[in-house]
N, C-alpha and C positions, 0 to 999 in steps of 0.2 A: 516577548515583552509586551504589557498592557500598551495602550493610547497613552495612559496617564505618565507612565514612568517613562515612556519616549519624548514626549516633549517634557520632562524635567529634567529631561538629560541633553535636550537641544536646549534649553533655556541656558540650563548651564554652562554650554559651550558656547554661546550668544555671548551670555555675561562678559566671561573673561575673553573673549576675544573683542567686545568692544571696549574693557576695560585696559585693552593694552594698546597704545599710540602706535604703535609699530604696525599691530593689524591694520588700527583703523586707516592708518596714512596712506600705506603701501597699497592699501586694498580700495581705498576711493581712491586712486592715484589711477589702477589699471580700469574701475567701472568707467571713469572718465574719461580715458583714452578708447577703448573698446566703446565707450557709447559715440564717441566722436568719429570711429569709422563708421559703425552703422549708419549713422545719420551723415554720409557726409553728401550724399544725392540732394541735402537740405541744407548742410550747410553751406556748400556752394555750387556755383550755377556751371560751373567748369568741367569737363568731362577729366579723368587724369590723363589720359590722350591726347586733348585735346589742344590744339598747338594756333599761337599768332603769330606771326613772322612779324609784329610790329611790337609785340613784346620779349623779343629774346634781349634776355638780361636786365628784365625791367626790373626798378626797384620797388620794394614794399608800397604796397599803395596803388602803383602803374595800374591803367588799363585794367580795373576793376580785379587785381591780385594781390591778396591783400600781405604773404608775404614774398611777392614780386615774383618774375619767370625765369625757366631757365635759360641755356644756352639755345634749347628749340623751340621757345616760345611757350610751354606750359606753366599750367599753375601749380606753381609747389605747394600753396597751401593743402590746392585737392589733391596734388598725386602724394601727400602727405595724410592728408585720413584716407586713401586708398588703400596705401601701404600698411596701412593699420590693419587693415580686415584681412590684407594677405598673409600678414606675420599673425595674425589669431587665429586666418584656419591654418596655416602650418603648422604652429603649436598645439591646435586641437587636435591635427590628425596624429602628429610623429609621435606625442606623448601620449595619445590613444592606444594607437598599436602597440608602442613599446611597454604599455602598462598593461592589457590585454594577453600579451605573450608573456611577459614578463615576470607578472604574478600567477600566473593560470600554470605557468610551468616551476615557477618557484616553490607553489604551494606544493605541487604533486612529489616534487624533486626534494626537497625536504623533509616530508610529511611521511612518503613510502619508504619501499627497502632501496637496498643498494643497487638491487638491477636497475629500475626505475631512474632511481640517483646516475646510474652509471650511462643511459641512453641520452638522459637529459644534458648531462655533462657532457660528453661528446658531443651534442647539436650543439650546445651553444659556444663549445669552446671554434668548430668548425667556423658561428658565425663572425666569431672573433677575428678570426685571419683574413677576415676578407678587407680589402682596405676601402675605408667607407668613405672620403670626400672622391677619388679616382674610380667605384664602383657607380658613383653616382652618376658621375661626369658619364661615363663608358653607358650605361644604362638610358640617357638621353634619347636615342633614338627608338627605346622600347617606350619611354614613355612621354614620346614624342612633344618635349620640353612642358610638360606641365608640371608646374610645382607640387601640386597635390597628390598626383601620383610618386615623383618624386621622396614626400613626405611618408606617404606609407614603406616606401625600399627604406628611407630612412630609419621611420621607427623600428624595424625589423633588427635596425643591425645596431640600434639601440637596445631593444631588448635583453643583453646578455647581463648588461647591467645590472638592473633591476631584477632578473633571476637571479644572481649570487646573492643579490642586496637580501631578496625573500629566502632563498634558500636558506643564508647563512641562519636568519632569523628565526627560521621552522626549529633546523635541526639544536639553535640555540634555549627550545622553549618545550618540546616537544616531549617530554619524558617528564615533565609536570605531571602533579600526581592529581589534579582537577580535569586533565583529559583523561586520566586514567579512570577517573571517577565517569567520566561522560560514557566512554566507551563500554563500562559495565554497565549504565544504564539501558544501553543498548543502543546508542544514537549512532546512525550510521556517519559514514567517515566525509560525508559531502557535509552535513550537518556540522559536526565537528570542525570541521577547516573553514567553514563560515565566519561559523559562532565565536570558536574559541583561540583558532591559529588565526586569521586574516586581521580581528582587530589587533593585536599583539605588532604586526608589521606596519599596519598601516600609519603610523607617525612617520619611521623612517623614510617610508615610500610617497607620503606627503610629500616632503622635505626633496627628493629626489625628481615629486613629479614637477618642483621649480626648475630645475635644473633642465630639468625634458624638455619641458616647454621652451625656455631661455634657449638651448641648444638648438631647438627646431629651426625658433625663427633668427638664430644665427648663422645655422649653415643653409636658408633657403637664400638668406643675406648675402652671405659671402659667395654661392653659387650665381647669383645675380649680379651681385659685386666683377665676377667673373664674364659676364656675357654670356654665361650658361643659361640655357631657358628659355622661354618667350622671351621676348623684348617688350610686348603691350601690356605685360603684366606690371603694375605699378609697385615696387617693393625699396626697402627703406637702402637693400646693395644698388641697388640700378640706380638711385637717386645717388647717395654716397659715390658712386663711382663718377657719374657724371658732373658730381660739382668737383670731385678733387683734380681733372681733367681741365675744370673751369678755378680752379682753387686761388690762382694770380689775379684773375678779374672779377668774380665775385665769390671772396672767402664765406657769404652767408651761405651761399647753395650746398655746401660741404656740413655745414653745422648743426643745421637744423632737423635732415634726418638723423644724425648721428647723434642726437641730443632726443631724440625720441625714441631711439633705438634704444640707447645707453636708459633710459626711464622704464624702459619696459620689463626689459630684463631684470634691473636694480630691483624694481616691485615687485617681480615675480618673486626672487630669492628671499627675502623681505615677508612676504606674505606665506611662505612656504614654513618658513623658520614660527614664524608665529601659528600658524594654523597645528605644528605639529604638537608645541608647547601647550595648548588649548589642547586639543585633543588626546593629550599620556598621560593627562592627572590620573587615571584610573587603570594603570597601563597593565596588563595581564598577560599568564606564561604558560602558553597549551604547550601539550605532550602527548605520546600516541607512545604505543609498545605492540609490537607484533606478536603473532602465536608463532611459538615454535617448533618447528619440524619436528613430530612423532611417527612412531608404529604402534600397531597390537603386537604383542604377543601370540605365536602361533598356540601357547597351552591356554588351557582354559581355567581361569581366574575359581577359588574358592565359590563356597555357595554363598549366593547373599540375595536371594531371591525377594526377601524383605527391605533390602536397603535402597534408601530413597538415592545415595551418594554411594558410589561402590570404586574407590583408587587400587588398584592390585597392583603389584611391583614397580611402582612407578621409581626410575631413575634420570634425573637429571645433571646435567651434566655444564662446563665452563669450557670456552677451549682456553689455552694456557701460553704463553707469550710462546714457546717452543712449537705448539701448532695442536699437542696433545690435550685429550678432554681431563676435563678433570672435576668427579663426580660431587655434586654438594648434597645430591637428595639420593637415597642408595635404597631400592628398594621396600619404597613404603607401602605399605598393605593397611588400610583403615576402612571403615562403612559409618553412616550417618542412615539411621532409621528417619523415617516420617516422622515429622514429630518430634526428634528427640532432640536434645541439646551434647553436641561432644567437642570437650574443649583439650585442643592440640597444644600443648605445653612445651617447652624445655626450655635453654638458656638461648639468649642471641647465636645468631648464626647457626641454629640447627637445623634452618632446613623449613618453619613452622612456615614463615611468610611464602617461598618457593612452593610448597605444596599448595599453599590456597590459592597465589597466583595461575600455578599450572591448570588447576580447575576450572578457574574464571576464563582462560585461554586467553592472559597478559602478562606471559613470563616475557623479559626482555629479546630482542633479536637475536644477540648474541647465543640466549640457553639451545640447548639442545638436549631434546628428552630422546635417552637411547633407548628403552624399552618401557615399557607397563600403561596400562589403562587406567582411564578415567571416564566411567558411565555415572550419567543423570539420569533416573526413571528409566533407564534401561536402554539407557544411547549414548553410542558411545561419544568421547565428546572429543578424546586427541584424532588429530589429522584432518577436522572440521576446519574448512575456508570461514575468512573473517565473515563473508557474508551468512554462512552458516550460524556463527557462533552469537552476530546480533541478532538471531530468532530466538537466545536462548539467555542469552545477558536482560538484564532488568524485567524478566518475565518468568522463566524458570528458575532461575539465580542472580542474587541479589548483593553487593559487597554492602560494606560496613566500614569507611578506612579507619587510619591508625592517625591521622591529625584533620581533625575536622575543618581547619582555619585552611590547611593549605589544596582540599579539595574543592572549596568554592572560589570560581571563576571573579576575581574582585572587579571585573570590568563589567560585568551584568547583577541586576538585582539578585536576591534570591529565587522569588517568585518566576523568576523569569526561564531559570534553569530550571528549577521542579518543572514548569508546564512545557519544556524541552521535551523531559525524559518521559513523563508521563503520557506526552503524545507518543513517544518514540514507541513505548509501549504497548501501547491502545490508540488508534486511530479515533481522535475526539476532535470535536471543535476546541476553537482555544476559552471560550465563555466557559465550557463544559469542563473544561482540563481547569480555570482557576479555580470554578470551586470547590475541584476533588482536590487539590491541594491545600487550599483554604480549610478544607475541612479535615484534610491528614496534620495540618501544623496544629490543627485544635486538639488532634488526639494525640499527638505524642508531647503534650503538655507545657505548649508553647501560652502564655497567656494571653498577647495581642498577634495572634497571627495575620492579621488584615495588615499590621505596622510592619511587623517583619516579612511577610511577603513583598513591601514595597523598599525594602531596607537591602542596602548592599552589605557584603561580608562582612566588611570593616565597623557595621555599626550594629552589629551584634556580637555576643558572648561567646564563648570558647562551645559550654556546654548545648548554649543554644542551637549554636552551628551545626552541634550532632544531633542534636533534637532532628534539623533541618536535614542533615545526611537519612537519617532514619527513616523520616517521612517520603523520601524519595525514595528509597528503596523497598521500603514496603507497600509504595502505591503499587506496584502489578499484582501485588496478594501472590511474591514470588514463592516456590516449593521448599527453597533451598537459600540462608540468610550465612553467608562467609562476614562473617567480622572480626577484623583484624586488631588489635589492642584496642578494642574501641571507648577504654577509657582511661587509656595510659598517662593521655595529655589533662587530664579534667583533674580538678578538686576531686579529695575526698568524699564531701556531703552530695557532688554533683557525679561520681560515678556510683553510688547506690543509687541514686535516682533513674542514672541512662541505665543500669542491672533489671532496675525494677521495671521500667520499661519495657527493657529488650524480653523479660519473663512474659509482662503481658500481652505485646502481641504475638510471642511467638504460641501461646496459647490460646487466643483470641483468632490466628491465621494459621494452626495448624501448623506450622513451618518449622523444617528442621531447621538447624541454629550451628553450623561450626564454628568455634569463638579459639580464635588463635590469639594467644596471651601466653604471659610468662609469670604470672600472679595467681599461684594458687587461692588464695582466696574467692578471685574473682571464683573461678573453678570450683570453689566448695560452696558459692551462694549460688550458684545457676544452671550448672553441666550436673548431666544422669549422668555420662561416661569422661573419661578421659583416656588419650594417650598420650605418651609421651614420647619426646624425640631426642634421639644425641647424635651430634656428627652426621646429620642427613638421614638417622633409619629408627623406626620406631619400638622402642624398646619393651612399652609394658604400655598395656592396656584393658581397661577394666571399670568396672564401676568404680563412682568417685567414695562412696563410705568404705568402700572393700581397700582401694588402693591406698585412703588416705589409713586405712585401719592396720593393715597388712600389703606395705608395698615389697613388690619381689626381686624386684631387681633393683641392684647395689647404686646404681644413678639416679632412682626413683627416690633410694631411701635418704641419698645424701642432698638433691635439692629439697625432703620436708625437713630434713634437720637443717639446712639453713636458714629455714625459718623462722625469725626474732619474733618471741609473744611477752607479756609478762611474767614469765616463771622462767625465761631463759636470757641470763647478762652473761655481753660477750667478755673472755678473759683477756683475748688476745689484744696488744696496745694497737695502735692507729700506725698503719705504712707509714708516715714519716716520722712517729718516733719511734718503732722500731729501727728503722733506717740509722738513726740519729746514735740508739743504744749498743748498734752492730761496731760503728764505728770508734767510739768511746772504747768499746771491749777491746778494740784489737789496738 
């Protein structure tokens, strides 16, 4: 993302968080208490140790205390901003660690497969069982009463939380089809769990790190409260415990940490709740899909020494509540020449999307391809590791999806994700990546591309958006352009346009073109070839004037005759009055 569009994006979050009384209160309520420990070496001259045996139990005022001493002669007011800095680093450290472990293993535990899920899950259900106020006590002597050691064992067994909290949130988002968009552009998966998973979590985990904090500096509290720890450590339990001790003869000494305690905390959760509200106006829902477990074929595939795209028997497969596979793509045998355009046809659920997906090497975890190949240029591409297959996504092959609105990330500009992919692509500076994208939104007929580069998803057009999918995938000048309905969702007047388009670059970059669609027309303005598919396997394929002239087979010939033009009215009445006339008759 630019300089520009990052701080109009902090601006934004300025605004409406000064806008809300809730931030502002909660949040100068804790700079004021936090600025009051730091400076309390200034604000008073007391050390918190520091004891007069001619002021025990002085009142407000006494012996230059201004609000009086304890039972051993200190100043409560200093061992009151003392107490401050030790409930801030406790909370900085326990809510450190436990956010560090927490998300760092949330994202991975989420984001990967099940083994991964499944290692993760056992550590932390492990750190679960351990019982954390009596681990701590017991631990004492390892960390020979300091609290800030302390705070770290603690955030530790903190952490489980905040992993489910992430976890849950991954695997709630993760199968979005704008990380699927990432992924084919080639962006590796640390990039990806940045970019597009991490801000997706981060509200709730906002929200949570109040709670972290608040918890720290109550259980260093309540461990002090106890006599656990140092004793010279000035903290808001050792003060609390020693006025309640003293609570018959002077009820203030009891009040007044417990009145700073109880503010700290109140602001924290306070400030949590608002910072998360501020920051999910733009809240967005990554997704990741794994490659499926393949082989080759031990026989040797057809000749296709010409074909830029070479799929030979490929089947894929579902497994089936009973445990058995159960095939949706049954061997498909298809080629894509250099150059050419072949548009993969048939009704819903044939199979079209599953072939392109297995290509791209983003069919779901679940699929499992049992037999057949799939070579690019002459390599093969099933049983390639992820890291493999991002040398060969948004640079050899390029997608195209099927809803252009729901492949851009609405929590980043436009511009911001082209100069993603395009670095992901080509190792460029980022000056050099805007203005190759700048100057791809100009050719694929974007009219303010400087505007819409700085414009988020929501404030541009349906058709645009593909405009904007387009330009990003044909920034690598890829070999091979898979697009999926890619103008199922558009107007009329705006999918001749993205037609005309996709004609000229794919002439313009040499690039083969497979256009998986269920519209023959599209089919009859832009594809040399076509096949067709029914029930997962590919029935008829041929050039499109031959098939559309003389098609061979009995599924080919019965979706052109479904075909409505002018010279064909349908006789048959509408399902529910026929529905209406069945009934009547009987």
């Amino acid at each position: 993302m630019t300089t520009a569009n990052t701080n109009t994006r902090r601006r934004s979050t300025l605004r409406r968080l000064l806008g809300d009384p809730q931030a502002v209160g909660s949040a100068s309520l804790l700079v004021v208490i936090v600025l009051l420990g730091l400076f309390a070496p200034v604000l008073t001259e007391h050390g918190a140790n520091q004891a007069n045996l001619d002021a025990v139990n002085a009142g407000p005022g006494e012996h230059g205390y201004l609000l009086g001493g304890d039972k051993s002669g200190r100043d409560i007011f200093a061992r009151l901003l003392y107490s401050i800095d030790t409930s801030t680093v406790s909370a900085l450290i326990g809510a450190s660690v436990a956010l560090t472990i927490g998300i760092t293993s949330g994202l991975i535990g989420g984001y990967f497969g099940r083994r991964v899920r499944g290692v993760t899950e056992w550590l932390f259900s492990l750190i679960m069982t351990f019982p954390g106020l009596l681990l701590l006590i017991i631990l004492m002597p390892v960390t020979k009463g300091d609290y800030r050691a302390t705070m770290v064992v603690f955030g530790v067994l903190l952490s489980p939380g905040i992993y489910r909290l992430v976890r849950n949130l991954v695997l709630g988002v993760k199968n979005e089809l704008y990380v699927d968009a990432a992924r084919v552009s080639g962006l590796p998966d640390r990039r990806i769990l940045r970019r597009h998973v991490l801000t997706v979590v981060r509200g709730p985990v906002i929200i949570a790190t109040a709670f972290l904090a608040g918890s720290s500096i109550a259980v260093q509290s309540g461990l002090a409260f106890l006599g656990v720890g140092s004793s010279t450590v000035p903290s808001f339990g050792a003060m609390i415990s020693e006025g309640f001790t003293n609570l018959y003869e002077e009820p203030l000494q009891f009040l007044w940490p417990s009145i700073t305690l109880g503010l700290i905390t109140a602001s924290l959760v306070l400030l949590g709740n608002a910072l998360r509200d501020a920051l999910e106006g733009g809240r967005p829902k990554p997704a990741s899909i794994v490659t499926a477990t393949a082989y080759r074929p031990p026989g040797a595939p057809e000749d296709t020494t010409s074909a830029l795209l070479t799929i030979d028997d490929l089947a894929i497969a579902y497994p089936t509540p009973t445990g058995e596979l159960k095939e949706v793509v049954s061997g498909v045998t298809l080629t894509v020449a250099a150059g050419e355009t072949l548009g993969l046809v048939g009704e819903s659920g044939s199979g079209k999307t599953q072939t392109a997906f297995a290509a791209l090497g983003v069919l779901p975890a679940e699929a499992v391809v049992t037999r057949g190949s799939i070579r690019l240029d002459g390599r093969e591409l099933l049983g390639l590791s992820e890291r493999e297959l991002r040398t060969v996504r948004g640079t050899s092959v390029a997608y195209v999806p099927q809803e252009p609105m729901s492949n851009l990330d609405p929590s980043c500009t436009v511009g911001a994700q082209l100069v993603e992919g395009v670095r992901a692509a080509t190792p460029m500076s980022r000056a050099d990546a805007r203005e190759r994208v700048v100057a791809l939104l100009a050719r694929v007929g974007i009219p303010d591309p400087e505007r819409t580069f700085r414009s988020y998803p929501h404030q541009i057009s349906g058709g645009m958006a593909q405009r904007v999918l387009i330009a990003g995938a044909v920034a690598s000048r890829p070999l091979l352009l898979i697009a999926d309905e890619p103008t199922t969702a558009l107007d009329v007047t705006v999918q001749a346009e993205i037609l005309d388009l996709l004609r000229d670059l794919q002439k313009e970059l040499d690039m083969a073109v497979l256009l998986v669609t269920h519209n023959f027309g599209v089919v009859a303005d832009i594809c040399g070839r076509v096949a067709v598919m029914r029930e997962g396997t590919v029935v008829e394929t041929g050039g499109t004037e031959e098939l559309f002239a003389a098609p061979r087979h009995p599924y080919t010939r019965g979706l052109l005759d479904s075909i409505l033009d002018e010279t064909v009215l349908r006789t048959d009445p509408p399902a529910a009055a026929a529905d209406v006339l069945e009934t009547e008759t009987r």
